[in-house]
PDB file with one MODEL, atoms N, CA, C and O in Angstrom:
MODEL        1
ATOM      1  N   UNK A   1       0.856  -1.173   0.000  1.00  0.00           N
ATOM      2  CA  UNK A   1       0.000   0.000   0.000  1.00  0.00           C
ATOM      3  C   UNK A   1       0.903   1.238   0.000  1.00  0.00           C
ATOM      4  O   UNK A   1       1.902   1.333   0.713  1.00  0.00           O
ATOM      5  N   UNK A   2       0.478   2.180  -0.853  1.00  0.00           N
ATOM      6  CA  UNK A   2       1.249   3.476  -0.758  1.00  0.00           C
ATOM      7  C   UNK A   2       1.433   4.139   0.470  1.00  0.00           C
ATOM      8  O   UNK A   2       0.604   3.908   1.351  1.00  0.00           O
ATOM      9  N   UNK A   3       2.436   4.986   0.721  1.00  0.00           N
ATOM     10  CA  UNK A   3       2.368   5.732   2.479  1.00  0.00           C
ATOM     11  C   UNK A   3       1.419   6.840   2.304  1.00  0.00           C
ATOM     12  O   UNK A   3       0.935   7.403   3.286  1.00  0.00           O
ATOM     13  N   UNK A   4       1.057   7.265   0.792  1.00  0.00           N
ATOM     14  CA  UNK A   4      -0.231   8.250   1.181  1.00  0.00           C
ATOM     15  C   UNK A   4      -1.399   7.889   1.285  1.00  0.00           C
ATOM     16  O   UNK A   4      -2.324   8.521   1.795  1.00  0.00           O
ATOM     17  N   UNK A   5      -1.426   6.609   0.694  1.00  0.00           N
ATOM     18  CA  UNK A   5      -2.800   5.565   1.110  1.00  0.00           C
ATOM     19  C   UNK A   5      -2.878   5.528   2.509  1.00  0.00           C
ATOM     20  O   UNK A   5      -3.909   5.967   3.019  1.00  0.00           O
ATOM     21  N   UNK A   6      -2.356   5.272   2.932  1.00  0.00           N
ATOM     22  CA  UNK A   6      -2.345   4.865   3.913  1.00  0.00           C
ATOM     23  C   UNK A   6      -2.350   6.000   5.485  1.00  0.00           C
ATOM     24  O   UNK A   6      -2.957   5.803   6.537  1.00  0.00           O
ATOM     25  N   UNK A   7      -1.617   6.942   5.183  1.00  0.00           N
ATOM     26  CA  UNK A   7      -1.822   7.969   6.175  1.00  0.00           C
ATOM     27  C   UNK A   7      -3.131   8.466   5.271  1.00  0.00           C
ATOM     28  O   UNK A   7      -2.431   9.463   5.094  1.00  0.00           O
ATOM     29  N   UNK A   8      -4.059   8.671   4.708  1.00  0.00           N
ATOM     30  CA  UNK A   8      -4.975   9.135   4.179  1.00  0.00           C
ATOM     31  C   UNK A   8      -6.200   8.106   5.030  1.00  0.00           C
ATOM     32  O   UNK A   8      -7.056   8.665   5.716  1.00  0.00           O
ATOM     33  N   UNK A   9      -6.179   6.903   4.927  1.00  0.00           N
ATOM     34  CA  UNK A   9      -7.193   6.202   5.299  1.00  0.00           C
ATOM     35  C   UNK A   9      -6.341   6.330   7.107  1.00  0.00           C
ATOM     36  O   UNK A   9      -7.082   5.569   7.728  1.00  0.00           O
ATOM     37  N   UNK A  10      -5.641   6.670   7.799  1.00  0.00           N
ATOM     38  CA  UNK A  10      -5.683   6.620   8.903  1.00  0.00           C
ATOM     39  C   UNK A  10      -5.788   7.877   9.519  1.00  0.00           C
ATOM     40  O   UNK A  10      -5.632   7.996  10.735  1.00  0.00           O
ATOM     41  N   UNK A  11      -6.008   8.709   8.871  1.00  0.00           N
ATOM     42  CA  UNK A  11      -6.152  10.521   8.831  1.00  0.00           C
ATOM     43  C   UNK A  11      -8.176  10.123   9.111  1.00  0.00           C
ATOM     44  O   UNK A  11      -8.848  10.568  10.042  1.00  0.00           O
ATOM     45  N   UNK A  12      -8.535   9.463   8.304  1.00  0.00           N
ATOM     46  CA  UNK A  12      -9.612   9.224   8.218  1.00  0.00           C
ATOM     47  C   UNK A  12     -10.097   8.303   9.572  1.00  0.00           C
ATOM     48  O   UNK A  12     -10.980   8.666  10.349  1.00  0.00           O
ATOM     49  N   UNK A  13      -9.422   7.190   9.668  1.00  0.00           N
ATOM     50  CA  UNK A  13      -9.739   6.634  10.611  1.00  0.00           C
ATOM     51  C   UNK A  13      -9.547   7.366  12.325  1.00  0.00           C
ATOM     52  O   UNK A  13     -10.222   7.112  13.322  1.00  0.00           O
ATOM     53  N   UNK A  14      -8.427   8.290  12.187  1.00  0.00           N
ATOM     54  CA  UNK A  14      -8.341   8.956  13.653  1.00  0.00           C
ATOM     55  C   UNK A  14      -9.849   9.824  13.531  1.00  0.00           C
ATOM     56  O   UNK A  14     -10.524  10.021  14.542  1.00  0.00           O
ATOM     57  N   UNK A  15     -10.222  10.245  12.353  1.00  0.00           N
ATOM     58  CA  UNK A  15     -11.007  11.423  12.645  1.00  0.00           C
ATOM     59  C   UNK A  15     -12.637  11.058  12.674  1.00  0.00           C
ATOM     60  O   UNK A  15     -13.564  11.838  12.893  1.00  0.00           O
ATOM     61  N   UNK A  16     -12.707   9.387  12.337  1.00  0.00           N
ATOM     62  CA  UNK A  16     -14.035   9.028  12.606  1.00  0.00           C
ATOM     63  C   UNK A  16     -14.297   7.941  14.387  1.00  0.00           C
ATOM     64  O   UNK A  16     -15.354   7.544  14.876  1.00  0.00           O
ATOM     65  N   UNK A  17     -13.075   7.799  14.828  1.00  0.00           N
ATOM     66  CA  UNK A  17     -13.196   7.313  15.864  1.00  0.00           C
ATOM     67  C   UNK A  17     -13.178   8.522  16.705  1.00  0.00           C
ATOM     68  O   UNK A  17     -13.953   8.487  17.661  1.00  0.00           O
ATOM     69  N   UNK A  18     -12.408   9.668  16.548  1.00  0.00           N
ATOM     70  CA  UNK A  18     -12.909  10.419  18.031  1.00  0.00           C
ATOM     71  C   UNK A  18     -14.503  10.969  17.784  1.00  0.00           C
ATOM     72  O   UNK A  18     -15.334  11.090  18.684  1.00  0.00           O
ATOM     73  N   UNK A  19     -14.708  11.249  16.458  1.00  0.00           N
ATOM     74  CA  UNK A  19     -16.383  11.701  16.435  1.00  0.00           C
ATOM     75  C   UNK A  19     -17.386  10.269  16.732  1.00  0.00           C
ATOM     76  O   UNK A  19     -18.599  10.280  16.940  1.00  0.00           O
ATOM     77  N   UNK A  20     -16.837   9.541  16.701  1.00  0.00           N
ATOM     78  CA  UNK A  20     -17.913   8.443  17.011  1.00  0.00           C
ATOM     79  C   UNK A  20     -17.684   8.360  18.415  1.00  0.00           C
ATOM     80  O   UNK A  20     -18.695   8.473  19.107  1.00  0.00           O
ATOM     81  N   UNK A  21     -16.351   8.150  19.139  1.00  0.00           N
ATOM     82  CA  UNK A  21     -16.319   8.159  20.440  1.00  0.00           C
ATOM     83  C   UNK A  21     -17.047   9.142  21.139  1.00  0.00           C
ATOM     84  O   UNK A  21     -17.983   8.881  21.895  1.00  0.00           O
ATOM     85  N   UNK A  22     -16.537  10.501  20.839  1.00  0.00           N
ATOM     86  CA  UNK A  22     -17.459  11.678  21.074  1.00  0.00           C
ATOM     87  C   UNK A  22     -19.075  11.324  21.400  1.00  0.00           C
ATOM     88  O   UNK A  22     -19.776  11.202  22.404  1.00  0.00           O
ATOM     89  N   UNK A  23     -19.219  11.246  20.123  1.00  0.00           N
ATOM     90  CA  UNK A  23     -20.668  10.911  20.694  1.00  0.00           C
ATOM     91  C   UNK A  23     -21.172   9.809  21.588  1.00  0.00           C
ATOM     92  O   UNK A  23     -21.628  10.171  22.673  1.00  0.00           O
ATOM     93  N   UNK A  24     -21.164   8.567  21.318  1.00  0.00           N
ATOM     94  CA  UNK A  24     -21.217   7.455  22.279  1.00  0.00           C
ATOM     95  C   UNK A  24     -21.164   7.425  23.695  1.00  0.00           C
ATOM     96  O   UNK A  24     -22.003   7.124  24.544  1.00  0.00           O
ATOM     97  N   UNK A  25     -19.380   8.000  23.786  1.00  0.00           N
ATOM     98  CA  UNK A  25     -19.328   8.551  25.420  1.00  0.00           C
ATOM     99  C   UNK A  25     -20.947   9.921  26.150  1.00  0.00           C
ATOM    100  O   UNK A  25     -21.637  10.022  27.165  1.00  0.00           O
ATOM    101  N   UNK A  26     -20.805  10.564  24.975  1.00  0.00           N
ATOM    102  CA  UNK A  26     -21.968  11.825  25.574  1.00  0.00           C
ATOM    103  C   UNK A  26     -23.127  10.669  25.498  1.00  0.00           C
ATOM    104  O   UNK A  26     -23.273  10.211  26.631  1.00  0.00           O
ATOM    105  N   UNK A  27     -23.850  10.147  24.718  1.00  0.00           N
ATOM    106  CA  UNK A  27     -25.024   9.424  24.614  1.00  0.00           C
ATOM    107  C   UNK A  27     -25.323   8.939  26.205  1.00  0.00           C
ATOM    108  O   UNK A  27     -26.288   9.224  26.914  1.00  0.00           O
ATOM    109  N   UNK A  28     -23.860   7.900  26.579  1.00  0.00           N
ATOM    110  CA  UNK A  28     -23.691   7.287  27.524  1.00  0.00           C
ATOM    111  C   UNK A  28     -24.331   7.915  28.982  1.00  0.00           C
ATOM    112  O   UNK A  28     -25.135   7.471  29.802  1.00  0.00           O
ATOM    113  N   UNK A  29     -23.449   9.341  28.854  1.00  0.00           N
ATOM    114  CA  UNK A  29     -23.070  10.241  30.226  1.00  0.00           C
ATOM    115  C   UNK A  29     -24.968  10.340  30.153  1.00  0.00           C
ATOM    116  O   UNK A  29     -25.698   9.787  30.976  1.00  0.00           O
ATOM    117  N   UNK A  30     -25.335  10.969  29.261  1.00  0.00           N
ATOM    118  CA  UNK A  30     -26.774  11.375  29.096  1.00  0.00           C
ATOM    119  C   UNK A  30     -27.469  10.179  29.943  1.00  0.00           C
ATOM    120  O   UNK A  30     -27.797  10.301  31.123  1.00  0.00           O
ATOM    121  N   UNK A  31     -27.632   9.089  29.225  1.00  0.00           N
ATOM    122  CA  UNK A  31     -28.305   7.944  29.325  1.00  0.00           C
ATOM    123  C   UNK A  31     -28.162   7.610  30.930  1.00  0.00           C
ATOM    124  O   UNK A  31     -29.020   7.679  31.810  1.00  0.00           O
ATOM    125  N   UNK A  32     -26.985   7.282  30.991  1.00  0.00           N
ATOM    126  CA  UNK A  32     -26.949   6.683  32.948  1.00  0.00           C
ATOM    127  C   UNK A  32     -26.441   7.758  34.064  1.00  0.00           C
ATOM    128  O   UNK A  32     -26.213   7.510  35.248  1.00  0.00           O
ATOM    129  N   UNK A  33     -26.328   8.908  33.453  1.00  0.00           N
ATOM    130  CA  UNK A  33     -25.134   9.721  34.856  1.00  0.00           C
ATOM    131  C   UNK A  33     -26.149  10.767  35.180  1.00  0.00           C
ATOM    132  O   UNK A  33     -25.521  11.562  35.878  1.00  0.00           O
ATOM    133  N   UNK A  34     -27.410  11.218  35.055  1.00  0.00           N
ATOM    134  CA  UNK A  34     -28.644  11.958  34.494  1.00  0.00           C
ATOM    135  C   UNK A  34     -28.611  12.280  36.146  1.00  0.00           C
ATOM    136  O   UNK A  34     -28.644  13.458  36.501  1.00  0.00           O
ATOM    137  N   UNK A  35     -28.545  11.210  37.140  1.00  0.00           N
ATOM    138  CA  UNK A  35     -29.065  11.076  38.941  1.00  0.00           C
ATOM    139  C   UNK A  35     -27.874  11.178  39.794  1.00  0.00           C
ATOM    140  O   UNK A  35     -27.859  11.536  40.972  1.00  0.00           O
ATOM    141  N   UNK A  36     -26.748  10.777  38.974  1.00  0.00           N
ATOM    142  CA  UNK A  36     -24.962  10.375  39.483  1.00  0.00           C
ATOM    143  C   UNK A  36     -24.941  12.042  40.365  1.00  0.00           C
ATOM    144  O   UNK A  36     -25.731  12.975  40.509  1.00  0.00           O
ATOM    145  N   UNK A  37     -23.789  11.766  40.722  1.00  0.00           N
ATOM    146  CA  UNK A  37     -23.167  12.972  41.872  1.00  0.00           C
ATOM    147  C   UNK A  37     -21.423  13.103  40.812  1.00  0.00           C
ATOM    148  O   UNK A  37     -20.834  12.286  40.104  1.00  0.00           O
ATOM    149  N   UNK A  38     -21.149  14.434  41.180  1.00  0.00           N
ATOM    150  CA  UNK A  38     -20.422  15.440  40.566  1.00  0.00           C
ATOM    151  C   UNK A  38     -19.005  14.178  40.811  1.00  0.00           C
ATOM    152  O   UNK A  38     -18.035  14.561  40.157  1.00  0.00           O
ATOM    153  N   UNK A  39     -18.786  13.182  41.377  1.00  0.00           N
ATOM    154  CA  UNK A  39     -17.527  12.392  41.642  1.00  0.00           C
ATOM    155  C   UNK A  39     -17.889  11.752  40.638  1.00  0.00           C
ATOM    156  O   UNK A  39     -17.380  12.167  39.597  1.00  0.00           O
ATOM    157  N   UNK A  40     -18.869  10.525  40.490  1.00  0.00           N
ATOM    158  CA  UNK A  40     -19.066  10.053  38.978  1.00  0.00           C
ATOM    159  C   UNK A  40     -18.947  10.681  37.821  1.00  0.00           C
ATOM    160  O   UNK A  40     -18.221  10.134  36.991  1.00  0.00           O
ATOM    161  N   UNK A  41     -19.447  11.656  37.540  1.00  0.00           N
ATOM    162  CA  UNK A  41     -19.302  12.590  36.570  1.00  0.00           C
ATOM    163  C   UNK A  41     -17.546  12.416  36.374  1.00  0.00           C
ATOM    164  O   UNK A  41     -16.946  11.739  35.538  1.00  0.00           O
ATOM    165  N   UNK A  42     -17.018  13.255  37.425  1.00  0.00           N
ATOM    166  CA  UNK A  42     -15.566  13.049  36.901  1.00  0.00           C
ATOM    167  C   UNK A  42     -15.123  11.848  36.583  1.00  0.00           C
ATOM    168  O   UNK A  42     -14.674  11.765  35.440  1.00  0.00           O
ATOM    169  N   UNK A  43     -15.103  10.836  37.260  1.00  0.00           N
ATOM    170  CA  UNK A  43     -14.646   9.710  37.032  1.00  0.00           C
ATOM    171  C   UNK A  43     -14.979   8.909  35.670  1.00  0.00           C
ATOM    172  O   UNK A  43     -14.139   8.210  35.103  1.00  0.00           O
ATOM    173  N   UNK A  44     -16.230   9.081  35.235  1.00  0.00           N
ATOM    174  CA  UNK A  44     -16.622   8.940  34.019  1.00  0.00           C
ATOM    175  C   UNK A  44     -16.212   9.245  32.824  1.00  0.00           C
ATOM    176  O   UNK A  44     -15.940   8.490  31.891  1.00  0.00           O
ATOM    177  N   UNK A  45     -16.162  10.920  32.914  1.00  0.00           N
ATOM    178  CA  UNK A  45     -15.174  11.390  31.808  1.00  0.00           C
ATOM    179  C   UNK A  45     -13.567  11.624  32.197  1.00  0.00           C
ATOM    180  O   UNK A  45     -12.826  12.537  31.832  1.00  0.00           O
ATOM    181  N   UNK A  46     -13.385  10.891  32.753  1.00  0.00           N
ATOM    182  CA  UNK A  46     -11.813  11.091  33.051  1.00  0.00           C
ATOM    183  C   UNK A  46     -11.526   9.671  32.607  1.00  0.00           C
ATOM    184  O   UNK A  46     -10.434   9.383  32.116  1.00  0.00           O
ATOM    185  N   UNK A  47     -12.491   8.781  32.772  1.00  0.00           N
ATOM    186  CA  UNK A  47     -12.199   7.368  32.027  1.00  0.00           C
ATOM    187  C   UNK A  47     -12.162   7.751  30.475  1.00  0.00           C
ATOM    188  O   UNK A  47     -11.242   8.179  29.778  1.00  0.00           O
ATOM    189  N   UNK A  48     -13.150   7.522  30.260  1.00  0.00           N
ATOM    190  CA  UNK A  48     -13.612   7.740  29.252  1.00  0.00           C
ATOM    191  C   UNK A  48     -13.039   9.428  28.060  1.00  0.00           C
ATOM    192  O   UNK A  48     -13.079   9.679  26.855  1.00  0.00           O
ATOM    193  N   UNK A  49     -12.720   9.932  28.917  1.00  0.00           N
ATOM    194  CA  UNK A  49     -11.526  10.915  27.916  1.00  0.00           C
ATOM    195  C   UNK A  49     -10.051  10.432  27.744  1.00  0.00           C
ATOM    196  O   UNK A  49      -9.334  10.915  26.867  1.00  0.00           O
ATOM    197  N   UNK A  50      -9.535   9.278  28.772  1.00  0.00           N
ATOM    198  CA  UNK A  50      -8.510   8.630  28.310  1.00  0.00           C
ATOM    199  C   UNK A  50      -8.366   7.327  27.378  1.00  0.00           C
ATOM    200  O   UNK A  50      -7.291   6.967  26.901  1.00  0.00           O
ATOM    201  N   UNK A  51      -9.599   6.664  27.182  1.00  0.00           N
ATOM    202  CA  UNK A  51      -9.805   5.084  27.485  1.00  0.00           C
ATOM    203  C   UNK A  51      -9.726   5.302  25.213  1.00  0.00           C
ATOM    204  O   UNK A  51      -9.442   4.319  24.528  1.00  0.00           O
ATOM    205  N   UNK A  52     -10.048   6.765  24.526  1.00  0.00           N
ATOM    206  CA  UNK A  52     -10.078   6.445  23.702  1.00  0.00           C
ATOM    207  C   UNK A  52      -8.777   6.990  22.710  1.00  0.00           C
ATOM    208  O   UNK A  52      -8.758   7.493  21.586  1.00  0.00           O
ATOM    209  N   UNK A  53      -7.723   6.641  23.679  1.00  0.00           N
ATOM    210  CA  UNK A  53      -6.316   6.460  23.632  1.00  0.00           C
ATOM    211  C   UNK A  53      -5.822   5.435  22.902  1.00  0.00           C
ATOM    212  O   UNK A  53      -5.148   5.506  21.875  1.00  0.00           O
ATOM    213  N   UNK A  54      -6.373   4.009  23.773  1.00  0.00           N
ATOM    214  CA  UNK A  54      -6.005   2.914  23.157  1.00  0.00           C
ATOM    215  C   UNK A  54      -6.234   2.717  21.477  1.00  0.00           C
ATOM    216  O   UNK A  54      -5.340   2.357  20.711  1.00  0.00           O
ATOM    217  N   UNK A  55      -7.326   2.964  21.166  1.00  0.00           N
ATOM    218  CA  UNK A  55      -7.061   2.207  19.527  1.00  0.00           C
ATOM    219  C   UNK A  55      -6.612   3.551  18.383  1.00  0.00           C
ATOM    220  O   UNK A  55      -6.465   3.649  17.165  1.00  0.00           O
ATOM    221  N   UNK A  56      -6.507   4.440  19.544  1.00  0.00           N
ATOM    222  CA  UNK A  56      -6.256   5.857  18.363  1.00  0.00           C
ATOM    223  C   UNK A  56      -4.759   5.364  17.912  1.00  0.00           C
ATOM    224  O   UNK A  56      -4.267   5.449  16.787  1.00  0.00           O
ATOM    225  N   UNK A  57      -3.946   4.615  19.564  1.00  0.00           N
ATOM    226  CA  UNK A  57      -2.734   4.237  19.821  1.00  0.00           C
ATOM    227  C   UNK A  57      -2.451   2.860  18.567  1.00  0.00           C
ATOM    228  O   UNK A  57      -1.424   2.568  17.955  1.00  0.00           O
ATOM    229  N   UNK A  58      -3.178   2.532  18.551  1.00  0.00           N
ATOM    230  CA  UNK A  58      -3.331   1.067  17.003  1.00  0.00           C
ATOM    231  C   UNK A  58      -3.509   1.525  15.967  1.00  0.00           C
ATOM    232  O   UNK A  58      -3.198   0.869  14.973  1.00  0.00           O
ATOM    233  N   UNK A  59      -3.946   2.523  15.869  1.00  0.00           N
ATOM    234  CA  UNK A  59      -4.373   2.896  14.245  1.00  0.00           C
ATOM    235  C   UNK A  59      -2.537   3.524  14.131  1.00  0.00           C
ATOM    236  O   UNK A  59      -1.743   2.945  13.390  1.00  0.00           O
ATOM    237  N   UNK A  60      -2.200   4.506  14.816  1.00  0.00           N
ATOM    238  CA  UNK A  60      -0.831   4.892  14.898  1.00  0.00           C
ATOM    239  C   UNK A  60       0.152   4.366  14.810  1.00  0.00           C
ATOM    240  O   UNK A  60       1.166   4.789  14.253  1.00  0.00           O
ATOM    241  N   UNK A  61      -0.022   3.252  15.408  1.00  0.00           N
ATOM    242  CA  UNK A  61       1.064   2.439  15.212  1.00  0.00           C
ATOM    243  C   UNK A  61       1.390   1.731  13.474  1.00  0.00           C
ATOM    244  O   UNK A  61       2.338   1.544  12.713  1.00  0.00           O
ATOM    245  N   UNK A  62       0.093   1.555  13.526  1.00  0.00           N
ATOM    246  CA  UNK A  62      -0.306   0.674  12.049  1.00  0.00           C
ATOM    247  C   UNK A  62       0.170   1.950  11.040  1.00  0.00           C
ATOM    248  O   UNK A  62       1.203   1.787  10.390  1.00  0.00           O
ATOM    249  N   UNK A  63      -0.234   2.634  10.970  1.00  0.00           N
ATOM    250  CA  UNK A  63       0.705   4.318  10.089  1.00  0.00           C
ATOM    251  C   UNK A  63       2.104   3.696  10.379  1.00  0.00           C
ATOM    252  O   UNK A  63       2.766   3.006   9.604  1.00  0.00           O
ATOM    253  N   UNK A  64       2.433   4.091  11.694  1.00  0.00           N
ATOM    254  CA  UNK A  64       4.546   4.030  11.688  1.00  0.00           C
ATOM    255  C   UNK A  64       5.015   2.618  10.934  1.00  0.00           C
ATOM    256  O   UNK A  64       6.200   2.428  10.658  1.00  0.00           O
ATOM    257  N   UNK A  65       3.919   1.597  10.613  1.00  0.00           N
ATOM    258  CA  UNK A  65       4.971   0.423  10.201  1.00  0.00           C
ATOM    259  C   UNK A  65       5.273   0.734   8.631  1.00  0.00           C
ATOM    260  O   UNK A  65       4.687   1.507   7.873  1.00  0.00           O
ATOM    261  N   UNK A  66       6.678  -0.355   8.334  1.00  0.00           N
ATOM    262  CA  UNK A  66       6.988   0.263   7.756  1.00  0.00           C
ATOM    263  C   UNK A  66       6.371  -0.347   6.276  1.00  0.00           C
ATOM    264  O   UNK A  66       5.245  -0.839   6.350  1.00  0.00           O
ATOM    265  N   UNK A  67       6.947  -0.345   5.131  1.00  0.00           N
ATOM    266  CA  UNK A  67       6.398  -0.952   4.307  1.00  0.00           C
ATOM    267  C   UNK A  67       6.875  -2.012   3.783  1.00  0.00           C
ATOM    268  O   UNK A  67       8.102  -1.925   3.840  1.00  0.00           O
ATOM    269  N   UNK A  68       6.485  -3.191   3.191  1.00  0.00           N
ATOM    270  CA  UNK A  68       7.437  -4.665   3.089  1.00  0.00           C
ATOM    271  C   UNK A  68       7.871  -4.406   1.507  1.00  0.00           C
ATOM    272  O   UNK A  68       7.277  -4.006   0.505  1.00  0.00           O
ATOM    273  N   UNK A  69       9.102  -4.807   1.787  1.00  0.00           N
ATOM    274  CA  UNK A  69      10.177  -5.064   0.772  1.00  0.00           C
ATOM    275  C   UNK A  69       9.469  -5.869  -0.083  1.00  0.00           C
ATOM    276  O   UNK A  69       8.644  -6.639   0.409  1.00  0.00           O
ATOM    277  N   UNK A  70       9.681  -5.830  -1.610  1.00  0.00           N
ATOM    278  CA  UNK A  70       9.168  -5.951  -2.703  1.00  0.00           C
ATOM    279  C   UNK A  70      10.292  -6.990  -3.189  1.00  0.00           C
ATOM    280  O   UNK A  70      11.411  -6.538  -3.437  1.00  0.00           O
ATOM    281  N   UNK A  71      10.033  -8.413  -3.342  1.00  0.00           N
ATOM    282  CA  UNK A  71      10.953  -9.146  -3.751  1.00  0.00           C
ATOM    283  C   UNK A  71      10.802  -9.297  -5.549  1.00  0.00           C
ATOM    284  O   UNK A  71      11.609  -9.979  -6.181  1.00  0.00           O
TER     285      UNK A  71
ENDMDL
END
């Protein structure tokens, strides 16, 4: 795959996982934290503003590799 293929579809992919996370997490907070106390609240989005680290961290990685030698 080309390296502009490829940072192109992961340009894409960072920028549809935080808008999907985005929302999901808010849906969430809406849905169950509506009665919660101001400690849940934090704890919630303090999870959940880190937690969508991990696969941003996979898609990134998958960009830095490198490309296979062409025999």
């Amino acid at each position: 795959m080309p390296v502009r293929l490829k940072k192109l579809i992961g340009t894409f992919l960072l920028v549809a996982l935080v808008i999907i996370y985005a929302l999901v997490a808010s849906i969430v907070a809406v849905a169950q934290l509506s009665e919660s106390g101001p400690w849940v609240h934090f704890l919630f989005f303090l999870l959940s503003g880190l937690l969508w680290v991990l696969p941003a961290m996979g898609i990134i990685k998958w960009l830095m590799l490198e490309p296979r030698a062409k025999r």
